[in-house]
C-alpha positions, 0 to 999 in steps of 0.5 A: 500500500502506498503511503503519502506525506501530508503534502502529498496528500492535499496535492491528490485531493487537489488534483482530484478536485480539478482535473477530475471535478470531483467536488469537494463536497463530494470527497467530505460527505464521503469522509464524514459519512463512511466514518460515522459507518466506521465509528458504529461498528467499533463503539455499537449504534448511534441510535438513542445516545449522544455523540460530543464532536470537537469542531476546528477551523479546517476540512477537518472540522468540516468532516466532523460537520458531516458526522454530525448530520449523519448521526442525526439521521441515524437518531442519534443526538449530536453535540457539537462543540465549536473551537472557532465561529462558525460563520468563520468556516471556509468553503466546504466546511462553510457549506456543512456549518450552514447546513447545520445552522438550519437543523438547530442542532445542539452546539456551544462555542468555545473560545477560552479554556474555562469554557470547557468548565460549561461544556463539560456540565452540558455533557454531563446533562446529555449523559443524564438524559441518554448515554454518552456514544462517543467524542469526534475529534475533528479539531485539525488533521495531518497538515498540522504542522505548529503546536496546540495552543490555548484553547485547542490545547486546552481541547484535547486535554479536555477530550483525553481526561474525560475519555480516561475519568468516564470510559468514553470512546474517542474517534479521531478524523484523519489524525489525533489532533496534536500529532504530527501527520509526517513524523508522528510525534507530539506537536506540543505537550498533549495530543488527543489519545484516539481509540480509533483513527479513520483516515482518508485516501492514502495513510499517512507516515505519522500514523506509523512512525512510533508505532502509532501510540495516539492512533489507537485502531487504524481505519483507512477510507476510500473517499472517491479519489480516483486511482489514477490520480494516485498512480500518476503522482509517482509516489515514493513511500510504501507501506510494509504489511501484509499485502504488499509483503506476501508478493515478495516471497518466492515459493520454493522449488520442490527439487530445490538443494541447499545450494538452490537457497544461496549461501552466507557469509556472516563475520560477527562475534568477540570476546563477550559477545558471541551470542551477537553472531549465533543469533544472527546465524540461527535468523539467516537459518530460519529464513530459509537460507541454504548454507551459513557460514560463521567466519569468527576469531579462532580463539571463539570457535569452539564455542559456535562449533558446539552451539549451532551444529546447523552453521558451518564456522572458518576460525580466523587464525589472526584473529584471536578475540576479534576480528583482525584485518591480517585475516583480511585475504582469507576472508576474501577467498571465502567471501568468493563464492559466498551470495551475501555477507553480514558484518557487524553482531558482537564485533567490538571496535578494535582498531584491527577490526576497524580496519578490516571493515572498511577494506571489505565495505570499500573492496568486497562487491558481494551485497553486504549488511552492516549491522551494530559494531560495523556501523558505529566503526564506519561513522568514525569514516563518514567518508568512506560511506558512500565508497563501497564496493557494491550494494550495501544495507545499514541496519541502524538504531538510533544511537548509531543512526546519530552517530552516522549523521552527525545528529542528536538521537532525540533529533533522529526520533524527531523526524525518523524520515528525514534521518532514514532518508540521509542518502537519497540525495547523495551521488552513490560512487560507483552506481551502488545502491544503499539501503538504510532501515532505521529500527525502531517503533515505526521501522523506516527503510529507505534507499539511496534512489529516493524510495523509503517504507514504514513498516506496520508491525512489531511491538514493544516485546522486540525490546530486548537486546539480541532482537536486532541481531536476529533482524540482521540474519534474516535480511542476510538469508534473504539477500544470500537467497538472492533477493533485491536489496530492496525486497530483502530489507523490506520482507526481513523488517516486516516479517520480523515483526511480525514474528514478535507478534505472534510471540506477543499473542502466547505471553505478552512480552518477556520473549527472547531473541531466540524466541523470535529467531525460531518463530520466523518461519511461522510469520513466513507460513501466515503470510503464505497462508493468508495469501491462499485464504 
């Protein structure tokens, strides 16, 4: 599914607007009404019970105008509760207010913070008579890009502390007033906290990005945008779910030998941190990968030959407890007639490691993953990032995406897309592609061509160390099993959170990353299941 930026998304509604002549009117009705459909069958009927919407000075609260009509005709009671005169409305939301008007529904204006004092006395009295249904936020939508303040402020307070003290449901049109539709962060100090989300046309990175926490259940609604306007704006974002996943996995040939499914190479491990490599090595062996190789420093070997019979290890003989760049030749041989590498679990920072790193990155044309030590390794050469030998991918947390580009870590989770996006401008040398997939809530994957991805699963339980060495085998399989970089970053970051959450449905959290890594081929099976349904 293809995501838009806020932008993106007024530029389709525009374009829907004037070079189709959908009316405007048309594309809100169709907003308002589908949500209210939506509403029903997640909070039960509007019938008999009392609706609280939160009216804004935008589109936005011109949907919620709608919303109000339909639940009228739906024998509900709506309470509209206005944050800006209405005959200062614009447009199509001016057309819905004076529809409004003429059906004397209830209403109050709300210019200051105290009068949220009278409001919350007209609410309790609607609740006295019939029952609370729900709020509607329909304060601002994904545009929003300044912070809430005075009395919108004041409003989404208001709407979170009585959603919380009474139980009541609160459904958000577009976005939870308050969160950014690009970077899914806090625009100030408070956003409304929706149970449930209905947004319009395309979703919206802000939806995803930090797992969405305000969002509460997504919906998304078509409103009659046609789908060729979609197509010729050449979008670059995609969403990673299940739909777009499920294409990328190939089916296995019956005849197939373990030489069909490719074979890695992984360098990883260090005095301390050999469990860094073995998951990484258990990962690549989930994802169906043919053969996995371990190259590690040979005074560790024992410990991988009697841990992970499954994975073949070459002890590095000038490599004592870390990987040292005299091994450096021998490790070229064997990278010869190998289909992927990954550098990086448990490697350490050690000056002969350092060194090493760099001439593979810079000399060894194989797809490569850098991943952990690798990477804190390479932003100390910042310069020899984009000169690589061939395709590369980085698999970053925010720590390390910091140190890569030079930013604070609370400025790389400010804007996660921007950070992830560093080298879509660059001027790649020798024609090789870059992938970056920023971890985190909300994972982000761009390339160095311009086309980024959010990824839609995952939770809080992947929140234990190991979980990203896993992350980092399992793209290596799939690389080594020649698939695209792209396709490869994609399905490894969608399918490993995917395995987190079929390990959260069984106990919550507290799963290991050995949990995770042997749960991989059960969110390969239900996704090759639900494509079969």
């Amino acid at each position: 599914m293809k995501l838009a930026t806020p932008k993106q998304m007024q530029a389709l509604d525009r374009a829907a607007i004037e070079d189709f002549g959908i009316p405007g009117l048309v594309l809100m009705e169709n907003a308002g009404r589908t949500m209210l459909d939506l509403m029903e069958a997640e909070f039960g009927p509007v019938a008999g019970q009392t609706v609280c919407i939160f009216i804004g000075p935008g589109n936005n609260g011109g949907d919620g105008l709608v919303i109000a009509r339909h639940v009228l005709q739906r024998n509900g009671l709506p309470f509209l509760i206005f944050l800006v005169e209405s005959d200062k409305l614009h447009g199509d939301a001016a057309i819905n207010a004076e529809i409004c008007g003429k059906l004397w529904l209830d209403h109050c204006l709300v210019t200051q913070e105290q009068d949220f004092l009278e409001v919350e006395e007209r609410i309790r009295q609607f609740h006295f008579e019939r029952p609370i249904h729900s709020f509607v936020d329909a304060l601002f939508g994904t545009g929003l890009t300044r912070k809430l303040e005075d009395h919108f402020a004041a409003a989404a307070q208001f709407i979170n502390k009585l959603s919380c003290k009474k139980g009541w449901p609160v459904a958000a049109v577009d976005i939870p007033s308050g969160l950014s539709g690009l970077t899914g962060t806090t625009l100030s100090c408070v956003a409304v906290q929706a149970d449930l989300t209905v947004t319009f046309g395309l979703p919206k990175p802000g939806h995803y990005l930090h797992g969405g926490t305000a969002v509460g259940k997504l919906c998304l609604v078509d409103i009659g945008i046609p789908p060729q306007v979609v197509a010729a704006a050449h979008l670059p974002g995609d969403l990673l779910d299940q739909q777009s996943v499920a294409p990328l996995l190939r089916s296995r040939p019956k005849a197939g030998h373990k030489g069909t499914f490719g074979h890695l190479l992984i360098l990883a491990g260090s005095k301390g941190k050999t469990g860094a490599a073995l998951l990484a090595a258990q990962a690549a062996l989930r994802s169906g990968c043919g053969l996995v190789t371990l190259a590690v420093p040979a005074a560790l070997n024992p410990i991988f030959e009697t841990a992970l019979p499954e994975a073949m290890t070459v002890p590095l003989p000038h490599s004592d407890t870390c990987l040292s760049v005299a091994d450096y030749q021998l490790i070229a041989e064997l990278a010869e007639d190998k289909d992927a590498l990954v550098i990086g679990p448990g490697i350490g920072t050690a000056p002969e490691t350092s060194e090493l790193l760099l001439r593979l990155h810079r000399r060894i044309p194989l797809p490569i993953l850098l991943d952990a030590d690798a990477l804190n390794l390479l932003s100390q050469n910042l310069l020899y990032i984009e000169d690589c030998g061939g395709p590369r991918i980085l698999t970053p947390h925010p720590g390390e995406m910091a140190r890569l580009t030079g930013l604070t870590t609370a400025e790389v989770q400010a804007d996660r897309l921007k950070a992830a996006d560093w080298l879509a401008e660059a001027s790649i040398r020798n024609g090789c592609e870059i992938i970056t997939v920023l971890k985190g809530a909300g994972t982000v994957v761009c390339s160095s061509k311009g086309h980024w991805a959010i990824n839609s699963s995952g939770n809080s339980g992947l929140a234990v160390g190991g979980t990203g060495d896993v992350l980092s085998g399992l793209i290596g399989g799939l690389l080594a099993q020649d698939y695209s970089l792209w396709d490869a970053a994609g399905a490894g970051v969608f399918l490993h959170g995917l395995a987190g959450d079929l390990l959260a449905k069984e106990r919550s959290q507290g799963f290991t990353a050995s949990e995770l890594a042997a749960t991989l081929p059960l969110a390969f099976m239900a996704i090759q299941q639900a494509v079969t349904l």
